[in-house]
N, CA and C atoms as an extended XYZ file, in Angstrom:
198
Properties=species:S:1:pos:R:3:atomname:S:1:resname:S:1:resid:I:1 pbc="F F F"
N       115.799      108.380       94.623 N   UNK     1
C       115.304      107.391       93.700 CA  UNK     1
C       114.495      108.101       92.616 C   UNK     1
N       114.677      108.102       91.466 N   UNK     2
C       113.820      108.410       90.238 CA  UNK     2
C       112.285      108.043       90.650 C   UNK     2
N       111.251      108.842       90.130 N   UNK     3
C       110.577      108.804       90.337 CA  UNK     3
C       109.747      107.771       89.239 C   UNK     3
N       110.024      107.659       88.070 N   UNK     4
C       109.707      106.163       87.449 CA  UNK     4
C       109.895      105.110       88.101 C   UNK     4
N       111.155      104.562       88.865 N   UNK     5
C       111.803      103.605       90.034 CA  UNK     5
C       110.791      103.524       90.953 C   UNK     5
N       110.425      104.403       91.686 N   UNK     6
C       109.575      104.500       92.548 CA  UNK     6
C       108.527      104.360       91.974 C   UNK     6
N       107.765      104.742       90.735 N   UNK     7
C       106.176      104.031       90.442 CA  UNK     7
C       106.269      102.730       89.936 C   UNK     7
N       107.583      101.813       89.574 N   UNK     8
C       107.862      100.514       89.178 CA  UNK     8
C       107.213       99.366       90.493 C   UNK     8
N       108.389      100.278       91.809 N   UNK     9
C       108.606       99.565       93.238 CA  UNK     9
C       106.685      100.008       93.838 C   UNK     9
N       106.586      100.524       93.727 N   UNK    10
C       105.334      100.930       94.328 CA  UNK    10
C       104.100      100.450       93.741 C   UNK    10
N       103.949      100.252       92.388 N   UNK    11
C       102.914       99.310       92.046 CA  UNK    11
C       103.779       97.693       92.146 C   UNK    11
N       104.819       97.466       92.574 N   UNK    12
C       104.803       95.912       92.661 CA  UNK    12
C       104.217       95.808       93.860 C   UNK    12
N       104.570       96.908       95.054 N   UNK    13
C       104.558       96.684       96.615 CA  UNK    13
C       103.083       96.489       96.226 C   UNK    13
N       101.676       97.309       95.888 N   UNK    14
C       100.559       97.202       95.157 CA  UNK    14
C       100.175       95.913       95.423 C   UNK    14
N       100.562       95.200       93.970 N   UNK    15
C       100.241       94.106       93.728 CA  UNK    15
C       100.133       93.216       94.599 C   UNK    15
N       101.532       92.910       95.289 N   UNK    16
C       101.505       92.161       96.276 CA  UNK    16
C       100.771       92.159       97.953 C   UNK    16
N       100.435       93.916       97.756 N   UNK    17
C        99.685       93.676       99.793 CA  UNK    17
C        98.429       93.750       98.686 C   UNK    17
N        97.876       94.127       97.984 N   UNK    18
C        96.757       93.518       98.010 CA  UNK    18
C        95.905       92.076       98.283 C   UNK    18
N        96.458       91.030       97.301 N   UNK    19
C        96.285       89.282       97.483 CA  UNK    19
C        96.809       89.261       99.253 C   UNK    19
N        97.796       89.235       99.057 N   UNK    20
C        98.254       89.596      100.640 CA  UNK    20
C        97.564       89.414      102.274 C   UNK    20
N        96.584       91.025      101.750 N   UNK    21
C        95.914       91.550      102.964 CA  UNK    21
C        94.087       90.627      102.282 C   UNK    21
N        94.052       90.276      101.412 N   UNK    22
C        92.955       90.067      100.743 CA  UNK    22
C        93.112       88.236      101.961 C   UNK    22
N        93.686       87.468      101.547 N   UNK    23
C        94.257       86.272      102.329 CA  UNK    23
C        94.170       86.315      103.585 C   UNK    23
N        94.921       87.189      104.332 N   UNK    24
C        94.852       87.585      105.688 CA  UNK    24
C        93.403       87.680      106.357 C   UNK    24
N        92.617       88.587      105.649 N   UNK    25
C        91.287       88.799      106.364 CA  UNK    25
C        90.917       87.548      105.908 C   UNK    25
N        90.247       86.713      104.800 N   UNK    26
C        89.618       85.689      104.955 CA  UNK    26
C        90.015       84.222      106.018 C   UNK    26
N        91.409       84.224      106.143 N   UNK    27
C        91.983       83.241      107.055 CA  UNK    27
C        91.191       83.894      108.466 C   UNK    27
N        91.221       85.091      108.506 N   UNK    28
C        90.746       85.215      110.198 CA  UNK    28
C        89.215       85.516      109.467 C   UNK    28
N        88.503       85.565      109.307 N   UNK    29
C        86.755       85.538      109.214 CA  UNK    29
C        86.489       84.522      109.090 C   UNK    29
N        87.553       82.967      108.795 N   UNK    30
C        87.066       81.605      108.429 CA  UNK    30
C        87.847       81.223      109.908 C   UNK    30
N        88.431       81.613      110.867 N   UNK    31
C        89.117       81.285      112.098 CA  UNK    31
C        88.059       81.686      112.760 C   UNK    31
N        87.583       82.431      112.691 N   UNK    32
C        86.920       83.740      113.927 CA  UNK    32
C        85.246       83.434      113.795 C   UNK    32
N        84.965       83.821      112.491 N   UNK    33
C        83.384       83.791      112.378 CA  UNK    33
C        82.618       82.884      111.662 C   UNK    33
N        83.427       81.972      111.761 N   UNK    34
C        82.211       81.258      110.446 CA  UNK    34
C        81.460       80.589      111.165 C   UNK    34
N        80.822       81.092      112.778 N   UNK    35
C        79.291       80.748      113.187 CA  UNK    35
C        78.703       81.682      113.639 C   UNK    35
N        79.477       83.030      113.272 N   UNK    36
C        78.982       84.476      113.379 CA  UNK    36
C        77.533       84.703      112.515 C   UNK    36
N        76.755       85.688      112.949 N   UNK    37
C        75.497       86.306      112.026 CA  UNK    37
C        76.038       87.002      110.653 C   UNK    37
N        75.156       86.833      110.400 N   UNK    38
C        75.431       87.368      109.106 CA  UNK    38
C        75.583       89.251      108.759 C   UNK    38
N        75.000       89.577      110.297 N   UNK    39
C        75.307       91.173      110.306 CA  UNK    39
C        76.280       91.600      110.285 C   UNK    39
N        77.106       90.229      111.503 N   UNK    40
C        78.235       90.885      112.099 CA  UNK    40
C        79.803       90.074      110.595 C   UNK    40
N        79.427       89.005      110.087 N   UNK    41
C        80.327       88.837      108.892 CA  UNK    41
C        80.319       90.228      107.919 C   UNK    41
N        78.869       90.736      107.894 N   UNK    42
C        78.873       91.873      107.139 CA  UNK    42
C        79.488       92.531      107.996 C   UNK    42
N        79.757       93.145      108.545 N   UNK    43
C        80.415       94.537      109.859 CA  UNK    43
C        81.733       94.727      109.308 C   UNK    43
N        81.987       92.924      109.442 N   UNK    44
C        83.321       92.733      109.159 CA  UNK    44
C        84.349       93.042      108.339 C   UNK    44
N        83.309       92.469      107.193 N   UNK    45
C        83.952       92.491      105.635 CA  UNK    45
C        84.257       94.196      105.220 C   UNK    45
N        83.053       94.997      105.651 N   UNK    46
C        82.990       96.437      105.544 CA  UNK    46
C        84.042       97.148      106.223 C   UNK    46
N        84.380       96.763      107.261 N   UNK    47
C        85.639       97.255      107.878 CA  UNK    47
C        86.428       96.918      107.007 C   UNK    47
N        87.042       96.414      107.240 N   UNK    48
C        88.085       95.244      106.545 CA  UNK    48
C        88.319       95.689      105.229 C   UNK    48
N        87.181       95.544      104.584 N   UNK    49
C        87.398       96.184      103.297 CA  UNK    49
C        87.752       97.927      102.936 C   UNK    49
N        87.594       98.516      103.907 N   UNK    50
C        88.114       99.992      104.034 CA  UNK    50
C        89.292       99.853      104.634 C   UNK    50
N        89.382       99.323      105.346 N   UNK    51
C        91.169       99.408      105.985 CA  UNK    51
C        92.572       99.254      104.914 C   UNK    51
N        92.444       98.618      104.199 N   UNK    52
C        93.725       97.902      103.122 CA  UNK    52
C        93.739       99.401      102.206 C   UNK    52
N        92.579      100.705      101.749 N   UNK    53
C        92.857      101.654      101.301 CA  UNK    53
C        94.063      102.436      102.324 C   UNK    53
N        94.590      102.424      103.919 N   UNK    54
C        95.387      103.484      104.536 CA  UNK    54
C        96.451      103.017      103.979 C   UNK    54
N        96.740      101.447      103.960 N   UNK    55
C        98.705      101.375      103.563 CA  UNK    55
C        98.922      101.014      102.020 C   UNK    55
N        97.573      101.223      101.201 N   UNK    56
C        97.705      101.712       99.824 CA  UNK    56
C        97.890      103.055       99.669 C   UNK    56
N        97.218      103.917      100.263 N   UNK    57
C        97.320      105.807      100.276 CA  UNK    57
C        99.018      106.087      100.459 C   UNK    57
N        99.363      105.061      101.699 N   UNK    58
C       100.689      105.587      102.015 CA  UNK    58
C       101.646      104.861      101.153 C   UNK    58
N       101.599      103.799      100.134 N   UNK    59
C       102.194      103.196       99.122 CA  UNK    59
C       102.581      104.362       98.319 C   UNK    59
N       101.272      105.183       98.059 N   UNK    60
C       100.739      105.837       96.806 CA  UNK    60
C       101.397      107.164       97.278 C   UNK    60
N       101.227      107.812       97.964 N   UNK    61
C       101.841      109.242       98.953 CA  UNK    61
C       103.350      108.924       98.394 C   UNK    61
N       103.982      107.810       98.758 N   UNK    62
C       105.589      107.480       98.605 CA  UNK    62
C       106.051      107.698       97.332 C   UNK    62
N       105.295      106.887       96.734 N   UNK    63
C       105.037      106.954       95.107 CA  UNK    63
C       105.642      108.356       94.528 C   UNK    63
N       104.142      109.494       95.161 N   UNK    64
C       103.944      110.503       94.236 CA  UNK    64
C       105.005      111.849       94.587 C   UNK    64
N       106.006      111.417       95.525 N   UNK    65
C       106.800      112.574       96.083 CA  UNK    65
C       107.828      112.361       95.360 C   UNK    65
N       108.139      114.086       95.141 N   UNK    66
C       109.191      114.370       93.879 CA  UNK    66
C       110.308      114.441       94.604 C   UNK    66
């Protein structure tokens, strides 16, 4: 695959797990915790919010191979 092709397909894949995975976690923190502390919503969000960077890296890895 051309490697333009591949940065076309790879920022759509992008676009889309972001909203995506963004949706996903709030459906389960509004399932799961919404009579949780406020430490542990924070714990949460902080995880959570670092995780969605591994299957962007590996979006991006796919991307950048010649």
């Amino acid at each position: 695959m051309p490697k333009t092709a591949r940065k076309v397909l790879a920022t759509a894949m992008l676009l889309v797990l972001v909203p995506l995975y963004a949706l996903l976690v709030l459906a389960i923190a509004g399932a799961h915790l919404s009579g949780a502390s406020i430490l542990v919503q924070t714990i949460f969000f902080a995880v959570t919010g670092i995780l969605w960077i591994f299957p962007a890296g590996a979006i991006i890895a796919w991307m950048r191979k010649p």
